[in-house]
N, C-alpha and C positions, 0 to 999 in steps of 0.2 A: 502510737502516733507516727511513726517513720512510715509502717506499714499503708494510713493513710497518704503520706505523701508521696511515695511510691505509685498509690493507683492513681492521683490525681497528674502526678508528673506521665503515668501510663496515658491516661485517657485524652490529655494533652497534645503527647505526641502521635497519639491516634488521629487527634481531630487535623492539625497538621498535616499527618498524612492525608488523609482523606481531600484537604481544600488541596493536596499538590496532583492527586489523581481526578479529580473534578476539572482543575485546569486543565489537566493534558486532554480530557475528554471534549472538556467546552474548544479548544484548541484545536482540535482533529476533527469535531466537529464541522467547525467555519473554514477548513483547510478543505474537508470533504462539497461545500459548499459554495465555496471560490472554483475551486474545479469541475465540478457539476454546471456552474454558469460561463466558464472558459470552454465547456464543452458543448452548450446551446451555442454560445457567439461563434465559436468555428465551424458550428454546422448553417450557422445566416451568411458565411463569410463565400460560400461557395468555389473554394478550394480546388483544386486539380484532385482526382479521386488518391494519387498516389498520397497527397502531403496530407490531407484530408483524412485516411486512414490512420497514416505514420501519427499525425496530432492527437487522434483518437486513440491508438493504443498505447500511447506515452501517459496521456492523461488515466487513461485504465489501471496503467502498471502501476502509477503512485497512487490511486486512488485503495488498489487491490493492497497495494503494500500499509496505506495508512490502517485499512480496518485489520487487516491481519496484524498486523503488528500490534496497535495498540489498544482494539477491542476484542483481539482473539487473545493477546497476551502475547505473542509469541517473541517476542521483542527481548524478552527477558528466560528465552527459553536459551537449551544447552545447545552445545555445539554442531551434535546429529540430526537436530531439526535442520539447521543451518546446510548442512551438507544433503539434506533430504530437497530441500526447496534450490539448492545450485544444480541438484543431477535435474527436477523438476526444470527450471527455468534455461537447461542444455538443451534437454530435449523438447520444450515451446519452439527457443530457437531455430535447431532445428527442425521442425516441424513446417516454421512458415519461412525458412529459406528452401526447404527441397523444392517448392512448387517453383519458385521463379530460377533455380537451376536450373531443373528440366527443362522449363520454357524458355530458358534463354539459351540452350545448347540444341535447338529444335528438338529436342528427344520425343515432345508430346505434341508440335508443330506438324497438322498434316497439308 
């Protein structure tokens, strides 16, 4: 008898889990959704090209951060993925400050 109520109190706290990982899904979902429609309205809003971008890669980053994180898993990964995705998001940065360096120090200005 105990043996049953062990796998009922198992399956239980299965199901549990499952409606808490459904929520985050449905959740990240509608958040992937809001942002997706924050990113149509700033493209009708006709923006300066600068802010226009800046709004656009902000909304990219979280949007890039919600699937990775909670439909790749990674959310719940160790500490060297973590350190993998900081040297990663070093070098984005730098990548899209070198251009307006150079062009604001005329180096690429002829």
């Amino acid at each position: 008898m105990t043996s049953d109520h062990g796998t009922s109190s198992m399956a239980g706290d299965h199901a549990v889990d499952i409606d808490k990982h459904v929520r985050i899904y449905i959740s990240v979902f509608a958040a992937l959704m809001v942002l997706t429609i924050v990113t149509v309205a700033v493209s009708r809003f006709h923006l300066p090209i600068h802010l226009a971008v800046t709004v656009a890669l902000v909304v990219a980053i979280i949007k890039g951060s919600l699937v990775a994180c909670y439909f790749m898993h990674l959310i719940s990964e160790k500490k060297l993925i973590y350190a993998v995705l900081a040297v990663t998001a070093f070098f984005f940065v730098a990548l899209m400050v070198l251009p307006v360096v150079t062009v604001h120090d005329g180096f690429w200005v002829h």
